[in-house]
C-alpha positions, 0 to 999 in steps of 0.5 A: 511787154504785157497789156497792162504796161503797153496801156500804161506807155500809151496812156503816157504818150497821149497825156504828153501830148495833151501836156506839151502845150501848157507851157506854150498856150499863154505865149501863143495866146498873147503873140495872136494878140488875143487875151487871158480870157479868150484862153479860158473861153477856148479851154471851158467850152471844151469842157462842156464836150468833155463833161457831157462824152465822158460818161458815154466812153466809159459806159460804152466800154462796159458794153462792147469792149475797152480796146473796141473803145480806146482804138477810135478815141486814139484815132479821133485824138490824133487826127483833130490834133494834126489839125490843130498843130497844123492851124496854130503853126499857120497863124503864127506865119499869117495874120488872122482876124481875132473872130477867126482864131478863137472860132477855129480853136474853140472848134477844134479843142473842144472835138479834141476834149470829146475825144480825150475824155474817154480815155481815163475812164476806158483805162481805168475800166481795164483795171477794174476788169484785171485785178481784184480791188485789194490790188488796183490802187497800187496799178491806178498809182501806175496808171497816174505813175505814167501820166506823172512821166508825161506831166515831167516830160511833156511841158520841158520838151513844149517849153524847149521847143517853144524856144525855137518856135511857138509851134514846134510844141504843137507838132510834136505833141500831135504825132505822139497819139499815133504811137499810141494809137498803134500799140494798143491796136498791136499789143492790147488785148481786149478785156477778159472780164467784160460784162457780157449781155448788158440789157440796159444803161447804167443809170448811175448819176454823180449824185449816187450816194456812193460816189457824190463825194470823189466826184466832188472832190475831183472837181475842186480838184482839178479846179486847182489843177486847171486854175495853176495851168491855165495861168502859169503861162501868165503868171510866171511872166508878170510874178517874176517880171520876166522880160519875153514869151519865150521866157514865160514858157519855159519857166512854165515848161521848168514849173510843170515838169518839176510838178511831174516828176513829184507826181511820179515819185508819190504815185510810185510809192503808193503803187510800192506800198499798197495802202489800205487808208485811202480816205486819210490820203486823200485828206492829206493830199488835199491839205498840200494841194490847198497849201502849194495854191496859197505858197504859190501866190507868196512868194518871191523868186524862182525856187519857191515858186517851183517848191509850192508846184512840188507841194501842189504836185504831192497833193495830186499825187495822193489825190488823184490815184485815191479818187479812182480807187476808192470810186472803182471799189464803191460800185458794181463790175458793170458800173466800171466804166460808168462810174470812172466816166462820172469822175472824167466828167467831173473833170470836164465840168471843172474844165466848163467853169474854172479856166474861164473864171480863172482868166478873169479874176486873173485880169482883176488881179493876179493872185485871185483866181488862186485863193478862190480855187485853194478855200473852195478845196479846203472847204471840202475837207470838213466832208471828210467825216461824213464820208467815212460814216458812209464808207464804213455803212458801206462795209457794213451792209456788204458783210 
């Protein structure tokens, strides 16, 4: 097996991990005693670590190395999640006051979040240092590929899980960082291509006029992605007027392995057919994800419910993979890791804000915090001509 599909079973096993408990957050949440919106809480101050470590992950690797990186944030990932496996699983078997569980829990998630928000970038980085730009938006297709496999996997075995106990989900998903943890450090070998004898930092910033746009995208983006999991949990059990916790979480679990395995089907195409136009795909995946967010809140049963996921997942599916790219082909050999950094800290920005507000409008009224999160990406759409103006200046000044 050679590094690149290695990083790719790695990169599946710690997005497994990091899926597996969606399915299971909301029931664990309620069962605690706490509400919707301590769940946001714990999830958006995560995302403050998030946003403000991803940069630095990214960055690092340009300077020292991709694998000299990845070893410590696996190792990090993996002991912080034992802990927290350890913790949900003792809280289910002893009461705690509810001051205690969301200190401890904010604790924890956002160490895990800092840990696990260098890893799309350093991988990413890796492809960057591997393959020649004509090529990376069919391995960064596979690089989403894997984690398609980890979202169709990870929340069916969480939601299974959950059926038995609660907290099985946890421990499970904390043992799977180690298997990856050790076979980057067997199999990967460090990039080739490393830039050597960096003098200085990269000062580039999300306001980089070539990479402002995919970094307000993905923050929209995953706005949408973060808003959908953090209520499904929630929202699968009052919109379906199902009767237990345990129910809420496997129809949660069902929902986001059917987003999953959409999320594999589109990326493997686009690995296979190595498209040139990734501006238009991007639009077309914003356009479903903005249609799957709306259908979602309208309809009225099991099936549509999982076919408004699907369409979400399509979108993310073209989304997702066209962002990288198209950032990865923007900037310098030297500003990989950097730049893939600044769209990871996007994430962590979009994590800071929407789960929080999420699970507030939720409390107001359920369909809420899915209408805001689908205008604000529609509204991105009439950006999209700006961005091919720049794009095509771009060419122009390269020739």
């Amino acid at each position: 097996m050679n590094n690149i599909k290695v990083l790719f079973l790695s990169y599946m096993l710690l997005q497994m991990a990091f899926m597996m408990i969606l399915p299971v957050i909301g029931p664990v949440i309620r069962t605690q005693g706490l509400q919707e919106w301590h769940a946001g809480l714990i999830v958006s101050l995560s995302g403050f670590f998030w946003m403000v470590s991803a940069k630095f992950w990214g960055q690092r690797s340009d300077e020292v190395g991709r694998k000299k990186v990845l070893l410590p944030l696996m190792f990090g990932f993996f002991v912080f999640y034992l802990i927290w496996a350890v913790f949900i699983g003792y809280t289910l078997q002893h009461l705690l006051s509810i001051l205690t569980m969301l200190a401890v829990m904010l604790i924890l998630r956002c160490i895990i979040a800092a840990f696990f928000s260098g890893i799309n970038p350093v991988m990413v980085g890796y492809i960057a240092d591997h393959y020649q730009p004509e090529d990376r938006a069919s391995k960064i297709a596979m690089l989403g590929a894997a984690a398609g496999i980890a979202i169709f996997l990870g929340p069916f075995i969480g939601g299974v899980l959950s059926g038995f106990d609660l907290s099985y989900a946890f421990y499970f998903a904390a043992i799977l960082p180690l298997f990856a943890l050790i076979l980057t450090y067997f199999k990967v070998k460090e990039s080739g291509k490393l830039v050597l004898n960096v003098t200085k930092k990269s000062s580039l910033k999300m306001t980089d006029s070539r990479i402002w746009f995919e970094v307000l995208v993905m923050f929209l983006t995953m706005n949408c992605i973060f808003t959908f999991n953090m209520c499904i949990g929630f929202f699968s059990k009052d919109h379906l007027n199902l009767a237990t916790q345990q129910q809420s979480a496997s129809v949660a679990g069902i929902t986001l392995s059917a987003v999953g395995l959409t999320l594999i089907i589109v990326q493997i195409l686009i690995s296979k057919l190595k498209p040139k136009r990734h501006l238009l795909l991007l639009g077309i995946g914003m356009a479903s994800m903005v249609l799957g967010t709306v259908m979602f809140t309208l309809t009225h049963g099991l099936f549509l419910f999982i076919v408004s996921a699907v369409i979400m997942g399509v979108g993310a599916g073209l989304i997702l993979p066209m962002i990288n790219t198209m950032t990865s082909l923007a900037v310098d050999a030297n500003e990989q890791g950097a730049a893939s950094g600044l769209i990871s800290a996007a994430q962590g920005l979009s994590m800071l804000f929407s789960p929080f507000i999420a699970t507030l409008l939720y409390h107001y009224k359920n369909e809420l915090p899915y209408w805001i999160a689908a205008l604000l990406l529609m509204s991105s759409l009439i950006l999209i001509p700006k961005r091919q103006k720049a794009q095509h200046r771009l060419l122009v000044s390269h020739d």
